[in-house]
DSSP file (Angstrom, degrees, kcal/mol; ACC not computed):
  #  RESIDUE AA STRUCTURE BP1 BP2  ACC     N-H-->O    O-->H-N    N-H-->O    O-->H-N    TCO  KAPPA ALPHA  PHI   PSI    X-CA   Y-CA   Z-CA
    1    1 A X     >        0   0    0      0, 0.0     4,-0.8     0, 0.0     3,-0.5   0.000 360.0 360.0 360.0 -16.7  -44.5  -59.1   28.4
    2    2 A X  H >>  +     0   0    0      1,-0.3     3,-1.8     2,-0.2     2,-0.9   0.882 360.0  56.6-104.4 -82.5  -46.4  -55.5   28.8
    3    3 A X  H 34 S+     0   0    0      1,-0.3    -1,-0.3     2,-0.2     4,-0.3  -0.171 107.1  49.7-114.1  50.7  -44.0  -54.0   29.9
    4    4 A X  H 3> S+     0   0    0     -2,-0.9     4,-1.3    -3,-0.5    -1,-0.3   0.431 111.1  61.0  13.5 -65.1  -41.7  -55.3   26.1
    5    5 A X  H <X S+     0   0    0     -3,-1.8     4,-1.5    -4,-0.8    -2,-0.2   0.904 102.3  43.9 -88.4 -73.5  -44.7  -54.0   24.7
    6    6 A X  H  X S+     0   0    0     -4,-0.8     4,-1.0     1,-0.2     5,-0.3   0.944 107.9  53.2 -64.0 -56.5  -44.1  -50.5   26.1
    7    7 A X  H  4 S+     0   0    0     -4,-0.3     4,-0.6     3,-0.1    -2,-0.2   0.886 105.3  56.7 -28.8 -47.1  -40.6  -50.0   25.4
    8    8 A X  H >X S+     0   0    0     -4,-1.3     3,-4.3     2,-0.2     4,-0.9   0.878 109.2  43.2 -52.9-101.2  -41.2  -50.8   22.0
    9    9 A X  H >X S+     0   0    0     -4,-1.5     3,-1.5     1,-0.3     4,-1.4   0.628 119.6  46.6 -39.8 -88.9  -44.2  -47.8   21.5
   10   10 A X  H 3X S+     0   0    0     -4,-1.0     4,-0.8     1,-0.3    -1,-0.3   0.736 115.5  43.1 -41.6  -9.0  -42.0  -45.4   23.4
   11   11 A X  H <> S+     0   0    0     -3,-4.3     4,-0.6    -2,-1.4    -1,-0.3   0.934 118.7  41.6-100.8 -41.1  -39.0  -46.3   21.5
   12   12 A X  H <X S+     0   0    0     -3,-1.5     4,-2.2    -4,-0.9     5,-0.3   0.753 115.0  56.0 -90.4 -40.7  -40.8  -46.3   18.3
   13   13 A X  H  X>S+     0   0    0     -4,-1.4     4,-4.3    -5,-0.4     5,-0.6   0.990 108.6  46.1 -75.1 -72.4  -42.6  -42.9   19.9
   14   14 A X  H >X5S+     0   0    0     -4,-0.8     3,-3.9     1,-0.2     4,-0.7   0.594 116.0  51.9 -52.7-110.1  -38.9  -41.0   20.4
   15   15 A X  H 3X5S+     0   0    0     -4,-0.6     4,-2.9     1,-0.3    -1,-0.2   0.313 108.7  42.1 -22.4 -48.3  -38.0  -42.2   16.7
   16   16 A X  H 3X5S+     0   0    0     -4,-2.2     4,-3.3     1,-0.2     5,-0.4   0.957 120.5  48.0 -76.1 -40.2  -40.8  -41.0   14.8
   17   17 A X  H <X5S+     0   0    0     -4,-4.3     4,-2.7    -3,-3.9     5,-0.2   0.987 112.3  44.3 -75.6 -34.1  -40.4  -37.9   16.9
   18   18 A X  H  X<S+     0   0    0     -4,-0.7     4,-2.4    -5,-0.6    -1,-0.2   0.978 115.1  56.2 -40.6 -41.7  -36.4  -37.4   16.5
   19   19 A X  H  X S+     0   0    0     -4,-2.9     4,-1.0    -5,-0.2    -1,-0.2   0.959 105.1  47.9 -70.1 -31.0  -37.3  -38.2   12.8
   20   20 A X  H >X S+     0   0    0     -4,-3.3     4,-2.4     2,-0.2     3,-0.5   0.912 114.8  46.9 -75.5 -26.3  -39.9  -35.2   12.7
   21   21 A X  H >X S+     0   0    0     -4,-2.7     3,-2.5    -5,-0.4     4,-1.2   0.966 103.4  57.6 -62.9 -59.2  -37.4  -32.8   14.2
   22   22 A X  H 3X S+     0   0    0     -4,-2.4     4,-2.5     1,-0.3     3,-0.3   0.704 108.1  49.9  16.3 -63.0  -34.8  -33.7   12.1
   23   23 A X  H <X S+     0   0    0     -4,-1.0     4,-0.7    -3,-0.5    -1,-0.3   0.590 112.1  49.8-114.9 -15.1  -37.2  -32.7    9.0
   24   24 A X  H <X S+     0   0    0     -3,-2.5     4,-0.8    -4,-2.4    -1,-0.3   0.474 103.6  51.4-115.0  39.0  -38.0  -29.5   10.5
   25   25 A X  H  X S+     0   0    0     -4,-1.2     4,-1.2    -5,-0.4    -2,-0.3   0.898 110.3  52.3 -91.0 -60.8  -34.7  -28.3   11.3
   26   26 A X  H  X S+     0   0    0     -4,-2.5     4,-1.6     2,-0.2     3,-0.2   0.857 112.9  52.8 -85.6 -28.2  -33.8  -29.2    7.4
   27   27 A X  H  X S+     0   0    0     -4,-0.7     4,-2.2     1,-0.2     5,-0.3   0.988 104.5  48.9 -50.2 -67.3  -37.1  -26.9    6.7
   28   28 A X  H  X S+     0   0    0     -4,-0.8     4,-0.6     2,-0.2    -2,-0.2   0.727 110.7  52.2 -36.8 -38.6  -36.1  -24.2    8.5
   29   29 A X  H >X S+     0   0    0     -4,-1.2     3,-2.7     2,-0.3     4,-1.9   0.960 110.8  51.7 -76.9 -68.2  -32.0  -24.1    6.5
   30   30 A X  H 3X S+     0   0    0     -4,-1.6     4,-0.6     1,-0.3    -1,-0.2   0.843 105.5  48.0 -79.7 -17.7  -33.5  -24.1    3.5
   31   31 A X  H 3X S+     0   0    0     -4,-2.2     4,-0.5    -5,-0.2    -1,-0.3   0.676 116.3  45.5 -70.5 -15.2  -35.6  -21.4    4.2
   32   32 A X  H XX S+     0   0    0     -3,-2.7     4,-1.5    -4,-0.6     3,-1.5   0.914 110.9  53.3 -70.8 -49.4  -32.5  -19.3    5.7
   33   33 A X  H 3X S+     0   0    0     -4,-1.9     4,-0.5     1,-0.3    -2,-0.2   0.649 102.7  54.1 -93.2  -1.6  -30.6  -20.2    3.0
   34   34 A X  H 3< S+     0   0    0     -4,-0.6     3,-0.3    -5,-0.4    -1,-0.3   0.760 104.6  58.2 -94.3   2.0  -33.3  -18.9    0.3
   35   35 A X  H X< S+     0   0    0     -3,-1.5     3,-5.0    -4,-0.5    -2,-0.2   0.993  93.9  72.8 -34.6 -88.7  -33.2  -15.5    2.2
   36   36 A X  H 3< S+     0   0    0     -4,-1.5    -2,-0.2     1,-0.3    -1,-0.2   0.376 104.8  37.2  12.0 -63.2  -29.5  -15.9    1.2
   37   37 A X  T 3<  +     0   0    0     -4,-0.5    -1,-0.3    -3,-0.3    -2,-0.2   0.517  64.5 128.1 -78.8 -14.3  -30.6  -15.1   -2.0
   38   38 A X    X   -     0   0    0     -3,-5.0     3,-0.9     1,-0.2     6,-0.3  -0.332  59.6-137.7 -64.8 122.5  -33.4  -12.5   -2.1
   39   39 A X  T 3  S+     0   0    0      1,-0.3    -1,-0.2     5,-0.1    -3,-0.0   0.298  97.6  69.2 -97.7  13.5  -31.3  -10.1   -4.9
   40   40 A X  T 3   +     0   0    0      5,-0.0     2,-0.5     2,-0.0    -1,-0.3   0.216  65.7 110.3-123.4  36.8  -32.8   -7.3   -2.3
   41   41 A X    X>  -     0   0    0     -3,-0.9     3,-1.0    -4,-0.1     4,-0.7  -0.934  65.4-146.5-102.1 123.0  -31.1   -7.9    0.3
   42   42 A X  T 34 S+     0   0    0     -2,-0.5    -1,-0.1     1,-0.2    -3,-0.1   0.395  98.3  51.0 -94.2   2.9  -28.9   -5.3    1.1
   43   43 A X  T 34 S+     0   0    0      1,-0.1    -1,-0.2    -7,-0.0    -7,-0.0   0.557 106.0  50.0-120.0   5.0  -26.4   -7.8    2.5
   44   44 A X  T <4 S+     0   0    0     -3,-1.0     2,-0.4    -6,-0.3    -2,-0.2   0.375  94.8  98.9 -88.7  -1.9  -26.2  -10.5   -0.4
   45   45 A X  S  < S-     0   0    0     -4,-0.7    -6,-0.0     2,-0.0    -5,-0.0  -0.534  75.3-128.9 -83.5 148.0  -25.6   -7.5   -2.7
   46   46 A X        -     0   0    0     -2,-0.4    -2,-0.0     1,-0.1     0, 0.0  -0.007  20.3-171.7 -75.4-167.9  -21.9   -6.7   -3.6
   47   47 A X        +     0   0    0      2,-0.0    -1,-0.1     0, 0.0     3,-0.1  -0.137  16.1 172.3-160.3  41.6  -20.0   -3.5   -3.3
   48   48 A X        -     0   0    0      1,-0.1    -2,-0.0     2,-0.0     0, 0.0  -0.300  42.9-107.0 -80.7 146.8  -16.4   -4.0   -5.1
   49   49 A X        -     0   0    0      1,-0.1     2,-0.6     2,-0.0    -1,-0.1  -0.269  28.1-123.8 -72.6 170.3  -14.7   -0.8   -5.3
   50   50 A X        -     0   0    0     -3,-0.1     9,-0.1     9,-0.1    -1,-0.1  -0.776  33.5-105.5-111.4 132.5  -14.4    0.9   -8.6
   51   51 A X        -     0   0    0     -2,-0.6    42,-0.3     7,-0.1     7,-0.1  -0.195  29.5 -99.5 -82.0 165.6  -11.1    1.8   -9.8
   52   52 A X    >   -     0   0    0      5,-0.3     3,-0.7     1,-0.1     5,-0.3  -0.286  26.2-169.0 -50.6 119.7   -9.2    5.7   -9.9
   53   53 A X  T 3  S+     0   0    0      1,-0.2     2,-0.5    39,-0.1     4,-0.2   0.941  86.8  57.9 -79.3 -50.5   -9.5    7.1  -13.7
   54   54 A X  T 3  S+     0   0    0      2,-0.1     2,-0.2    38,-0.0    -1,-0.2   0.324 110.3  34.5 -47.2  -4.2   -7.1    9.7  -12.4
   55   55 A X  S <  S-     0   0    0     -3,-0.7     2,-1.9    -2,-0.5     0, 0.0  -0.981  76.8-116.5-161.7 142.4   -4.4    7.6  -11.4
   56   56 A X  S    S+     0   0    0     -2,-0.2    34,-0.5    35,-0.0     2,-0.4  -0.305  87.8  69.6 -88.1  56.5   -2.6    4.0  -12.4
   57   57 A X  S    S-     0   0    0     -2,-1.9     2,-0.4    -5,-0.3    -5,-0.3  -0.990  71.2-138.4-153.8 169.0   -3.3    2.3   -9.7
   58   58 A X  B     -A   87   0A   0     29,-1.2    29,-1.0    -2,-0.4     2,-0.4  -0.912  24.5-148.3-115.3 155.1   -6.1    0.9   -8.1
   59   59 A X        +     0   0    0     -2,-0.4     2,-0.3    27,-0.2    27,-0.1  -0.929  21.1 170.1-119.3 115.7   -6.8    1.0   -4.4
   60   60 A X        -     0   0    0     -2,-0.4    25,-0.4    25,-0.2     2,-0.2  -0.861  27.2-128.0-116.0 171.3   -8.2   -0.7   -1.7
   61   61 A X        +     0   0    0     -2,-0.3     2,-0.3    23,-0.1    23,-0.2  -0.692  40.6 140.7 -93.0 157.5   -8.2   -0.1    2.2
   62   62 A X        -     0   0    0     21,-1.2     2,-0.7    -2,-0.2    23,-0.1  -0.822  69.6 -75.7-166.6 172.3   -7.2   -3.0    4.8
   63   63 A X        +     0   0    0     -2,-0.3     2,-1.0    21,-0.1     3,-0.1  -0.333  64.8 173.2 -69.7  41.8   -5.3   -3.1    7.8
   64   64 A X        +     0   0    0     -2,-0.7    19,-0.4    19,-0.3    20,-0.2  -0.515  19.8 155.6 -61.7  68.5   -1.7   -2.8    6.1
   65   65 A X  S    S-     0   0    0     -2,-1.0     2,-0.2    18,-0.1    -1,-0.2   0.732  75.4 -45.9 -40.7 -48.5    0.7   -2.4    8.3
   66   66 A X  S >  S-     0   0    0     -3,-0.1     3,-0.5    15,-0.1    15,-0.1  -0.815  83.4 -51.3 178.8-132.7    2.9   -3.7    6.1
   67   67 A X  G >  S+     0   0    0      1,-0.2     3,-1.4    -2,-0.2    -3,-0.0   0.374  91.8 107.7 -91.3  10.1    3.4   -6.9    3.5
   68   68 A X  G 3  S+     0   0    0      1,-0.3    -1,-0.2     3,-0.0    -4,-0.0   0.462  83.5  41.1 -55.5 -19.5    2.5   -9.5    6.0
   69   69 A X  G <  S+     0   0    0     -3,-0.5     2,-0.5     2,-0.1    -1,-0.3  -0.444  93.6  96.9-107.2  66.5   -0.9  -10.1    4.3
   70   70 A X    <   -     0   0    0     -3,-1.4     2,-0.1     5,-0.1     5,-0.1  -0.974  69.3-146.2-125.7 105.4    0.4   -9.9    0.9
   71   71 A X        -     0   0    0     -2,-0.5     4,-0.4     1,-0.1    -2,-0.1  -0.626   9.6-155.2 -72.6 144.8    1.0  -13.2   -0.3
   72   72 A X  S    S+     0   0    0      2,-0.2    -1,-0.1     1,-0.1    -5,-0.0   0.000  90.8  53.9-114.6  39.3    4.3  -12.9   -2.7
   73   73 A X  S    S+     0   0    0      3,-0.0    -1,-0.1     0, 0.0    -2,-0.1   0.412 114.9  39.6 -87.2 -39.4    3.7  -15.7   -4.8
   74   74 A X  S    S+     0   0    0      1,-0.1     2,-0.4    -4,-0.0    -2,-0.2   0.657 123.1  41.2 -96.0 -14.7    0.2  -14.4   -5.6
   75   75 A X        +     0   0    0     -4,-0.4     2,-0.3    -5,-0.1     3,-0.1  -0.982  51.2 165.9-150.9 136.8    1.5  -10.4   -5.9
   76   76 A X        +     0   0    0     -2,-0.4    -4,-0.0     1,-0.2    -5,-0.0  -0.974  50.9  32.5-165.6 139.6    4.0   -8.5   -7.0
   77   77 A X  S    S+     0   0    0      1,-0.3    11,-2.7    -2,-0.3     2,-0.3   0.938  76.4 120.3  82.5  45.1    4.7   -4.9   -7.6
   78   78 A X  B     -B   87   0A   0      9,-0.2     2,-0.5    -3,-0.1    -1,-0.3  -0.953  50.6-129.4-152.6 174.4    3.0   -3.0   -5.3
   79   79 A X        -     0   0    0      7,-3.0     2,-0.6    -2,-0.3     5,-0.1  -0.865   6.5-165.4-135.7 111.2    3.3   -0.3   -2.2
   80   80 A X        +     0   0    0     -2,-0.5     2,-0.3     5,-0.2     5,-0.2  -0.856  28.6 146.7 -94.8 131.0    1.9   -0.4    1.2
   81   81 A X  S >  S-     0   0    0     -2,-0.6     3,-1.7     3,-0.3   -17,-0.1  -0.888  74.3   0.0-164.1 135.1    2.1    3.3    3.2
   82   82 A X  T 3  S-     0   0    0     -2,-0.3   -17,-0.1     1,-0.2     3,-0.1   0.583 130.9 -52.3  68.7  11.2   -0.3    4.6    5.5
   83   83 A X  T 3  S+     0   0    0    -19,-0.4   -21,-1.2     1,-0.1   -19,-0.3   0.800 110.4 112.3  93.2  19.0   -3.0    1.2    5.4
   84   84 A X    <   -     0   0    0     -3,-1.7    -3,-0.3   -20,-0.2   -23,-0.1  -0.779  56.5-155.8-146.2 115.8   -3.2    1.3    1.9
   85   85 A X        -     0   0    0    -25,-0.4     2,-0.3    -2,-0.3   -25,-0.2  -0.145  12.0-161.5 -59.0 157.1   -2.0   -1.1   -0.6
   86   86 A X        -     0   0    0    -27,-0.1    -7,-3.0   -29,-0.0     2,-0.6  -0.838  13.4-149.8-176.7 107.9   -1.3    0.0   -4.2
   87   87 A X  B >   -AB  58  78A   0    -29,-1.0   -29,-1.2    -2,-0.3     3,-0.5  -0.790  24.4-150.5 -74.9 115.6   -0.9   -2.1   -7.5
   88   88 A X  T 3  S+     0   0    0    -11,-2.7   -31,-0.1    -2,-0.6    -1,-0.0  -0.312  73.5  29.7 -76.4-178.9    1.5   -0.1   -9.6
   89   89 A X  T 3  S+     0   0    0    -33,-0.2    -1,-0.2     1,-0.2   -32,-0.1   0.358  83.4 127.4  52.1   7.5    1.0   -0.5  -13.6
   90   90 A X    <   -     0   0    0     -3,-0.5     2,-0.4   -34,-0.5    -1,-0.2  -0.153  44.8-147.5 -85.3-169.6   -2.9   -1.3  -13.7
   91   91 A X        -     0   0    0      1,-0.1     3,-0.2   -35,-0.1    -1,-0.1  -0.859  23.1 -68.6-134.4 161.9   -5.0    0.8  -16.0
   92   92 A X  S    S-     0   0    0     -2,-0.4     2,-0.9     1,-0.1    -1,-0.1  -0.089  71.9 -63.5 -53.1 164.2   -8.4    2.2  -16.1
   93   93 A X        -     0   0    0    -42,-0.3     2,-0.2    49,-0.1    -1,-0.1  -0.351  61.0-133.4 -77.7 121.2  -11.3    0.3  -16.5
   94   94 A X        -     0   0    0     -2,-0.9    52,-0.1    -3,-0.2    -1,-0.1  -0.310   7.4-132.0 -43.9 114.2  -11.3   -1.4  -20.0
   95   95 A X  S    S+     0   0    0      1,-0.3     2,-0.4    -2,-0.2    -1,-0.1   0.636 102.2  17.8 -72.5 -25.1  -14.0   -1.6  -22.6
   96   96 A X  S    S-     0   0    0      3,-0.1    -1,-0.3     1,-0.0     3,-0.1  -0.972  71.7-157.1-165.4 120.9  -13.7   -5.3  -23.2
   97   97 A X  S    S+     0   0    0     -2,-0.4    -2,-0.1     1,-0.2    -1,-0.0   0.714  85.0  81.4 -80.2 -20.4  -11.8   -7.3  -20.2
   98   98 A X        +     0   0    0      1,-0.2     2,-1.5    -3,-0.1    -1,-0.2   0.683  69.5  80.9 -84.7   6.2  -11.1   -9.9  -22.6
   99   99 A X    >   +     0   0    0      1,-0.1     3,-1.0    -3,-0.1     2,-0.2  -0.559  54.1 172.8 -82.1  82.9   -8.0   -8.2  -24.3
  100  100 A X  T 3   +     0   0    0     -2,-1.5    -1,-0.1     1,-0.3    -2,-0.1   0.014  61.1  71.1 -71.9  23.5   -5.6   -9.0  -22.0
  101  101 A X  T 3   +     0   0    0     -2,-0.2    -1,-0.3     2,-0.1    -2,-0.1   0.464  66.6 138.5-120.4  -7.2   -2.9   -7.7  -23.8
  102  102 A X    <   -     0   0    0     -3,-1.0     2,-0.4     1,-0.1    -8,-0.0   0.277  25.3-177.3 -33.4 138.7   -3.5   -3.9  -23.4
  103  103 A X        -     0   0    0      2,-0.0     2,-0.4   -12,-0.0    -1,-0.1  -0.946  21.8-121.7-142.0 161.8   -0.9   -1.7  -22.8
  104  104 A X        -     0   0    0     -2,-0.4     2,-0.8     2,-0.0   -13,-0.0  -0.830  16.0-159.7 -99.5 138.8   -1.3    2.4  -22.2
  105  105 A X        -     0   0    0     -2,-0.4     2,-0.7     2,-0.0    -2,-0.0  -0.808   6.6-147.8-118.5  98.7    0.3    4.7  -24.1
  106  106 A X        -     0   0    0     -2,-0.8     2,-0.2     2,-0.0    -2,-0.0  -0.429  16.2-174.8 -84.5 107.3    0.9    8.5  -22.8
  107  107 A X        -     0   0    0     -2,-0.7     2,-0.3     2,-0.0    -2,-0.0  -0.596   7.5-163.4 -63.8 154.0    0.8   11.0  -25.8
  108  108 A X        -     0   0    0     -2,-0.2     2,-1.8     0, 0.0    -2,-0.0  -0.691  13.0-139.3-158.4 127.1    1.6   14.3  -24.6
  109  109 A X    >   +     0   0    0     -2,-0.3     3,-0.9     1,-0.2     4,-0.2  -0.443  25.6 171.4 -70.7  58.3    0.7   17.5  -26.9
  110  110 A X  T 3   +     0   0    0     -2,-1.8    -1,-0.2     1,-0.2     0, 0.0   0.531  54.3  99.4 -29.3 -10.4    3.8   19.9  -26.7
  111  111 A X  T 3  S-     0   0    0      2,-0.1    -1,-0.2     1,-0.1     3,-0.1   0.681  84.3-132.8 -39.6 -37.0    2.3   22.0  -29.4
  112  112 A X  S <  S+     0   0    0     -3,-0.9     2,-0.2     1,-0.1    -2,-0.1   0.679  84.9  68.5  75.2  19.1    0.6   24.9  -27.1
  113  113 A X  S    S-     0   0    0     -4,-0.2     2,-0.3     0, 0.0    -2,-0.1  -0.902  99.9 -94.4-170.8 154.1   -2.7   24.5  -29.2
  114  114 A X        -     0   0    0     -2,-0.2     2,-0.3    -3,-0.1     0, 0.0  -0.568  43.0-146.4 -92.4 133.4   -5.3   21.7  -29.4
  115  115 A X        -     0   0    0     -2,-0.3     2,-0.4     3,-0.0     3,-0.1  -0.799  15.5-160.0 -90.9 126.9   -4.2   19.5  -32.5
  116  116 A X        -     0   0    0     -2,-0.3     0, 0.0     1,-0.1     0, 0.0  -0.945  62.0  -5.1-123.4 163.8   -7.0   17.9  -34.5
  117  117 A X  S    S+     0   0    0     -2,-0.4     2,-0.2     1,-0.1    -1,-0.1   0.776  91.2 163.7  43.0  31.0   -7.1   15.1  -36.8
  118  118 A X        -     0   0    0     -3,-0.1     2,-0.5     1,-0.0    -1,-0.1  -0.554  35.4-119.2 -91.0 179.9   -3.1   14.6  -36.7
  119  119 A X        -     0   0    0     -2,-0.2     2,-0.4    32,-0.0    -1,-0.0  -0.761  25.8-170.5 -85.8 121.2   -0.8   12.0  -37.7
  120  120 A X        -     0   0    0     -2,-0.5     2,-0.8     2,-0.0    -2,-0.0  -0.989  23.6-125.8-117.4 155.0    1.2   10.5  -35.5
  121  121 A X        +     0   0    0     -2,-0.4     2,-0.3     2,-0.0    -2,-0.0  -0.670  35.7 173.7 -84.4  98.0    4.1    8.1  -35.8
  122  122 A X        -     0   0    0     -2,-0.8     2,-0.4     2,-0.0    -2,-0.0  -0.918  16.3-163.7-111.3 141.7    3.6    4.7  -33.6
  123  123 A X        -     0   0    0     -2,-0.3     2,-0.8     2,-0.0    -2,-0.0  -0.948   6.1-175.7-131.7 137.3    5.7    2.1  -33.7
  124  124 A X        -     0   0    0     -2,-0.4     3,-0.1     3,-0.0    -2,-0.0  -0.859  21.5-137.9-128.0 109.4    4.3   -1.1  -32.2
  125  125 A X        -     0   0    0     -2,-0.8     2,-0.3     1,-0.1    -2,-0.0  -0.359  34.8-106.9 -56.2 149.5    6.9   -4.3  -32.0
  126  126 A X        -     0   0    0      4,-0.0     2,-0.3     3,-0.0    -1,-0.1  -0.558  34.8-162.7 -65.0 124.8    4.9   -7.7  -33.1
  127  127 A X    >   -     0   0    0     -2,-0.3     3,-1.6     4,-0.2    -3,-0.0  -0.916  26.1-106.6-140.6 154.7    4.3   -9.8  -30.6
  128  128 A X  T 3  S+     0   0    0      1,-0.4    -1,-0.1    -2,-0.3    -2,-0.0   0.843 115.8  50.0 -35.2 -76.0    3.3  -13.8  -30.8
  129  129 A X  T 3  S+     0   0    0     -3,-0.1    -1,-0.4   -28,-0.0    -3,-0.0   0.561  89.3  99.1 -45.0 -34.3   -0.1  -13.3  -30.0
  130  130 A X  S <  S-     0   0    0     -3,-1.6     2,-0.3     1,-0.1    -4,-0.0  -0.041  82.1 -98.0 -50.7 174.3   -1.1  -10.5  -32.6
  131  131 A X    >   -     0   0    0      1,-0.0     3,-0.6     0, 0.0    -4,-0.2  -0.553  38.4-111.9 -82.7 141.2   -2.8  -11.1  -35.8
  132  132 A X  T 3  S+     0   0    0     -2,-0.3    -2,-0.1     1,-0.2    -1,-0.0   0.825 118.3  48.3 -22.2 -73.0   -0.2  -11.2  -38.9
  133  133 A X  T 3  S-     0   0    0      1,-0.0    -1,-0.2    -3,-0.0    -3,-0.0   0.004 112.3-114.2 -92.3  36.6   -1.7   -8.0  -40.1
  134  134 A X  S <  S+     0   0    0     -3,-0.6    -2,-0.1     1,-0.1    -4,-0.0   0.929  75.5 140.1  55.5  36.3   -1.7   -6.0  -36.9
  135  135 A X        +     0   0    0      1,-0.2    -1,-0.1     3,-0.0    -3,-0.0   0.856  63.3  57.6 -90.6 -26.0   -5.8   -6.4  -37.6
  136  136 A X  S    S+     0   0    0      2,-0.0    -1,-0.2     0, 0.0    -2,-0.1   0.901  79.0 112.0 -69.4 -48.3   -6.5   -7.0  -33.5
  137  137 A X        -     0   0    0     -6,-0.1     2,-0.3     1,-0.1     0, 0.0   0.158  44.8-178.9 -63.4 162.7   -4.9   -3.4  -32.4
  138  138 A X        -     0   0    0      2,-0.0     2,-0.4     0, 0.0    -1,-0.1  -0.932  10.7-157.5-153.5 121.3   -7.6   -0.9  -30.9
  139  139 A X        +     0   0    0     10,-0.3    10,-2.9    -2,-0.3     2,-0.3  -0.862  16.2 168.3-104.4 152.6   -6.9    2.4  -29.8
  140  140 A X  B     -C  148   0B   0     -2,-0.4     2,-0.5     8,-0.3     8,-0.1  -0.948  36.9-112.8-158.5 134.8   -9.0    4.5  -27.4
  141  141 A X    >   -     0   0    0      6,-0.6     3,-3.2    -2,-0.3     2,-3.0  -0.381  29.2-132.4 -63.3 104.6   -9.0    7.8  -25.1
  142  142 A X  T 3  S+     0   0    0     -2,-0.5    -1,-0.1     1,-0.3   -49,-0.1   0.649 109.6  48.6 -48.8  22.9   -9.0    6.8  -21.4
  143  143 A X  T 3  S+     0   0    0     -2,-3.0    -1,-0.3     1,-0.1    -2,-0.1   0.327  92.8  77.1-133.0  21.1  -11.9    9.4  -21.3
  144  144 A X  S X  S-     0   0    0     -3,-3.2     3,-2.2     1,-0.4    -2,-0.1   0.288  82.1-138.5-125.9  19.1  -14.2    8.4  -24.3
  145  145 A X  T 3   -     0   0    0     -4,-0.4    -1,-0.4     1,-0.2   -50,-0.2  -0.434  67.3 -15.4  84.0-152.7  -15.9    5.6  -23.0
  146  146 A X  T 3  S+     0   0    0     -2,-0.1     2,-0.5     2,-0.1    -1,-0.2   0.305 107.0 108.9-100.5  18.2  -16.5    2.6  -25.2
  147  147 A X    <   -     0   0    0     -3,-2.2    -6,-0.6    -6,-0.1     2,-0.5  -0.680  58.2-143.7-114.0 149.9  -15.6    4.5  -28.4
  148  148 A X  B     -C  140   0B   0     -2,-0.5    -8,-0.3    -8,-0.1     2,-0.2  -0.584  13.8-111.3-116.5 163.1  -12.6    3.8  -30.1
  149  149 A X        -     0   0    0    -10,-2.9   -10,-0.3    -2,-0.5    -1,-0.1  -0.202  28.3-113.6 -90.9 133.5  -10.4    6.0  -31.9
  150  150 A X        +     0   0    0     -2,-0.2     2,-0.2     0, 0.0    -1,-0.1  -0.098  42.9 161.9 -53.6 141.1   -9.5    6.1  -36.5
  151  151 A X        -     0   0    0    -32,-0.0     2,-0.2   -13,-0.0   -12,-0.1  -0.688  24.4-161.3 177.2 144.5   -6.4    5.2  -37.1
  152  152 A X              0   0    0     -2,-0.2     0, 0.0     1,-0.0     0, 0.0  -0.606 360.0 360.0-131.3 154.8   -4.6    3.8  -40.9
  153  153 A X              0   0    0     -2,-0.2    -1,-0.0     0, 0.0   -19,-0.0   0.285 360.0 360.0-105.3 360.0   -1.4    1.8  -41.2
């Protein structure tokens, strides 16, 4: 009958201690994981590259041998040489990412003298998505920042 008595307190002894480990093992993760967060941590902060105004494409580096990590469902229109991948057609970065209809348009001054305040002749086909009265279009100078450029119909 004692020695009932004593398995029971040692078994009851291992549980309550199993239980306390248990509870600080779950201290301890949640204190790693609010490290995780500290917005000064120089390894939760991001680093995404910024894309080329000089050039229509964007670039990153990887180990590109050649399109074997390129999914081609997910990609399309691009050039791998030398370990570096290259989306043709993108554009500089965009004053307001939600116009997703943006297209570029290259002007290019044959004149031999800086032009001001001229007219020029666009024609821009109608497409689904527009406003009725062309009221949506916005032009801007890939070099002027978020201000955008007069212009009459």
């Amino acid at each position: 009958m004692k020695k009932n008595i004593i398995n029971k307190g040692f078994g009851r002894l291992v549980t309550v201690v199993f239980c306390v480990v248990l509870l600080m093992i779950s201290a301890t993760q949640v204190l790693v994981a609010y490290k995780g967060f500290d917005e000064t941590d120089s390894e939760a902060t991001s680093s995404l590259p910024s894309p080329l105004l000089s050039d229509t494409y964007f670039i990153w580096e990887d180990l590109f041998g050649d399109g074997l990590k390129v999914d081609p469902t997910m990609s399309y229109n691009y050039d791998i040489s030398g370990g570096t991948a290259k989306i043709k057609e993108t554009f500089p970065l965009w004053t307001d990412p939600s116009w997703t209809r943006m297209k570029q348009i290259t002007i290019t001054n044959n004149a031999g003298n800086i032009l001001y305040n001229y007219a020029l002749h666009l024609t821009i086909p109608y497409d689904s998505e527009m406003k009725s009265d062309y009221g949506d279009l916005r032009f801007k100078h890939e070099n002027s920042g978020d201000v955008l450029l007069n212009y009459w119909m």
